[in-house]
C-alpha positions as CSV (number, residue, x, y, z in Angstrom):
1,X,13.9,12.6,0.4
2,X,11.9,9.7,2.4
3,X,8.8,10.8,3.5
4,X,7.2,8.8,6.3
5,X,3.3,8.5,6.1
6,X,1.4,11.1,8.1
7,X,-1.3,7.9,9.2
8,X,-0.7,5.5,12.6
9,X,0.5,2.1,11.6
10,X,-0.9,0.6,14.8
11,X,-3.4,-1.2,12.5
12,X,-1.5,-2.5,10.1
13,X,1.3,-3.9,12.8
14,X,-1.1,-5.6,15.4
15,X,-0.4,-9.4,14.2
16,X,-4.0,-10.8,13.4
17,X,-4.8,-14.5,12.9
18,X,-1.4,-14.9,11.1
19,X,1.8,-16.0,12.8
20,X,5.2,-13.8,13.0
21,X,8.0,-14.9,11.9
22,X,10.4,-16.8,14.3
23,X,13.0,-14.2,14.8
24,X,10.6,-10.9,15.2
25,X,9.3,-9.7,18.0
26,X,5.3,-9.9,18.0
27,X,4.7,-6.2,16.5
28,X,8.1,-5.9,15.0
29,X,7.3,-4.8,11.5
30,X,9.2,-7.4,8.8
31,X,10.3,-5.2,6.7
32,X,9.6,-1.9,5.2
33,X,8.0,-1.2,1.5
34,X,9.2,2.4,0.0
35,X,6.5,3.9,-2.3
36,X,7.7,6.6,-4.6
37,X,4.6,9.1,-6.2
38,X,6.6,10.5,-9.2
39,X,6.1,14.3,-9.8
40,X,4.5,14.7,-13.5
41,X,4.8,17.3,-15.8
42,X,1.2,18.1,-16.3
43,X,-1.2,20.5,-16.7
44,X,-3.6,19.5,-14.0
45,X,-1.8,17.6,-12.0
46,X,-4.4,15.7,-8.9
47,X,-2.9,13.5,-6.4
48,X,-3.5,9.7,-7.1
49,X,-5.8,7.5,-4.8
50,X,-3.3,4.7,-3.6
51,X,-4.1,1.2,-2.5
52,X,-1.6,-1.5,-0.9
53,X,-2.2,-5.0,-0.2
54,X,0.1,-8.1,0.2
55,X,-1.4,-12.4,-0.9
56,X,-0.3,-15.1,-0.4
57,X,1.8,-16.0,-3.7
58,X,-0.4,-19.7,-4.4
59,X,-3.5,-17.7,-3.9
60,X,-5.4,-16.9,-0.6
61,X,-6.8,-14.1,1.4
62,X,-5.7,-10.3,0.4
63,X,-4.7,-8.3,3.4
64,X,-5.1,-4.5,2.8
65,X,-2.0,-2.6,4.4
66,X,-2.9,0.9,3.2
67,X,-5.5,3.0,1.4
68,X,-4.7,6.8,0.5
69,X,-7.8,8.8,-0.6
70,X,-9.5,11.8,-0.3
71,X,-10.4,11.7,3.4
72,X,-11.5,14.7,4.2
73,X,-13.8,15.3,1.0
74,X,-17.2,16.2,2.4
75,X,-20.7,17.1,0.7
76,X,-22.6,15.1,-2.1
77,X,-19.4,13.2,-3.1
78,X,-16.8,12.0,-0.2
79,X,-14.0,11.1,-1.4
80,X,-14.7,7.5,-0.8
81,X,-17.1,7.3,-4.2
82,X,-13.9,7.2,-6.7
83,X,-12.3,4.5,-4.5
84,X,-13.8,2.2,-7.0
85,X,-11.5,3.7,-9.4
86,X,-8.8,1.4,-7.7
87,X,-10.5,-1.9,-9.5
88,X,-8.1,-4.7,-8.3
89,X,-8.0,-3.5,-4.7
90,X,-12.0,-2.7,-5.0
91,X,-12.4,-6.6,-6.2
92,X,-10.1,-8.5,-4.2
93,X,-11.9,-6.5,-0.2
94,X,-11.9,-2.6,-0.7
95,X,-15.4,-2.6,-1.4
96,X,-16.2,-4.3,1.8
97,X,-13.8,-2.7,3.8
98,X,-15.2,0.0,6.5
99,X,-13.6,3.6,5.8
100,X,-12.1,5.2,7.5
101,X,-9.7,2.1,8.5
102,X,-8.0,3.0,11.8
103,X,-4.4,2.8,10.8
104,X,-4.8,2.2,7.1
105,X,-7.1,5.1,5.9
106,X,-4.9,8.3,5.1
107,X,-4.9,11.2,2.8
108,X,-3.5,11.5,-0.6
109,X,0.1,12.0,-1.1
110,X,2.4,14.6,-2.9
111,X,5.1,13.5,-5.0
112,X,8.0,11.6,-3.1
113,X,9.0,8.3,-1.5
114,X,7.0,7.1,1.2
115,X,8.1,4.0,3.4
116,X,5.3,1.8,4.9
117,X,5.9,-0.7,7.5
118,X,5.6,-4.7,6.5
119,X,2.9,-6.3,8.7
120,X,4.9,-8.3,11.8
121,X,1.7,-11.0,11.2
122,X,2.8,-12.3,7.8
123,X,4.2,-16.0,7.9
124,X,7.2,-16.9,6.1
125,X,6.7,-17.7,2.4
126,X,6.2,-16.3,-1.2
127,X,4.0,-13.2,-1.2
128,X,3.6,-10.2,-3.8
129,X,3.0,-6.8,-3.1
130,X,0.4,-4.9,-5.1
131,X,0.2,-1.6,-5.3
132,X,-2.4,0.5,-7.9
133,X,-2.8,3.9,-8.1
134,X,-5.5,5.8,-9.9
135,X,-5.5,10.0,-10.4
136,X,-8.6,12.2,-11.8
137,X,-7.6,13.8,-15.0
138,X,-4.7,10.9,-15.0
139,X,-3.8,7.2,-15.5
140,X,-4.6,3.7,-13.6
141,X,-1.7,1.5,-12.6
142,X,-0.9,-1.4,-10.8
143,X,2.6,-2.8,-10.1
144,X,3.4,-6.2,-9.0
145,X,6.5,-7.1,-6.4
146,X,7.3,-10.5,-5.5
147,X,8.9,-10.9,-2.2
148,X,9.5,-14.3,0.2
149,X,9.5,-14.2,4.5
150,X,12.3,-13.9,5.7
151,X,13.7,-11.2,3.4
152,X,16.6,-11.8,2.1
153,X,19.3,-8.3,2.2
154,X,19.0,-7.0,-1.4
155,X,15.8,-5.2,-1.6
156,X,13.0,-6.8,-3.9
157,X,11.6,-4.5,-6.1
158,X,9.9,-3.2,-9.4
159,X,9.0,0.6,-11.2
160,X,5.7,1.7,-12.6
161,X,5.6,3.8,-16.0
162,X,3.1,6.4,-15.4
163,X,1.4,7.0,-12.4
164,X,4.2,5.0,-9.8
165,X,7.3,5.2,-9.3
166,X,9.9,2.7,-7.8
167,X,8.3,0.3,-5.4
168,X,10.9,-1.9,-3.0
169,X,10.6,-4.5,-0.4
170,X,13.6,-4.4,1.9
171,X,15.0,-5.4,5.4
172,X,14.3,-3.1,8.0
């Protein structure tokens, strides 16, 4: 079953400083990226904190599309202190981004498939995905998925081994 994220994506579509492609509308999203949580069999099973972002595949600016934490968490510790936890989304902006983000910030996930719109805003080229996950009582991981603008038909795509599951880049 596809689950479609319970956050607004009005954020993450509004094209920015980058151009849209030549054949999409201006907040037509590019593409969609499916993000399967795998169930475990564990004893204490806690949802994962889940970042998304997409760079430019020579090198460049990292553009955060999503971020999946504890929102609601109130008290000493918000849920915001173990966002450090994601490390390669914390280097490359989380740590200066302002949370909540409007259309990026949303609460943790059950297991399932999730699909996320790809950003109208993104200029054709090379690009990869990364997505990192990180669970209390659990694992860190981080999965790669190169993609180019304009996507090609067959999905691009690649699996974690613990803590993600499948992880696709397709058409809309």
């Amino acid at each position: 079953m596809i689950r479609k994220p319970l956050f607004v994506a009005a954020g993450v579509m509004a094209a920015g400083s980058l151009a849209a492609p030549a054949l999409a509308a201006p907040n037509t999203p590019a593409g969609t990226i499916t993000v399967t949580v795998p169930r475990l069999g564990v004893a204490e099973y806690h949802r994962p904190y889940m970042a998304g972002w997409v760079e430019p595949a020579g090198g460049g600016p990292a553009r955060t599309l999503w971020v999946w934490y504890d929102i609601k968490k109130a008290g000493r510790e918000p849920g915001t202190k173990w966002l450090a936890d994601l490390r390669s989304w914390w280097r490359k902006g989380g740590r200066s981004l302002a949370l909540p983000a409007d259309g990026l910030s949303g609460q943790t996930r059950a297991p399932g498939a999730y699909r996320i719109p790809l950003p109208a805003g993104l200029k054709p080229g090379a690009y990869t995905l990364f997505v990192e996950a990180a669970r209390e009582t659990g694992g860190r991981e981080l999965v790669q998925v190169p993609f180019s603008l304009p996507l090609r038909p067959a999905p691009s795509g690649a699996s974690g081994h613990a803590e993600l599951g499948q992880i696709s880049v397709s058409l809309r």
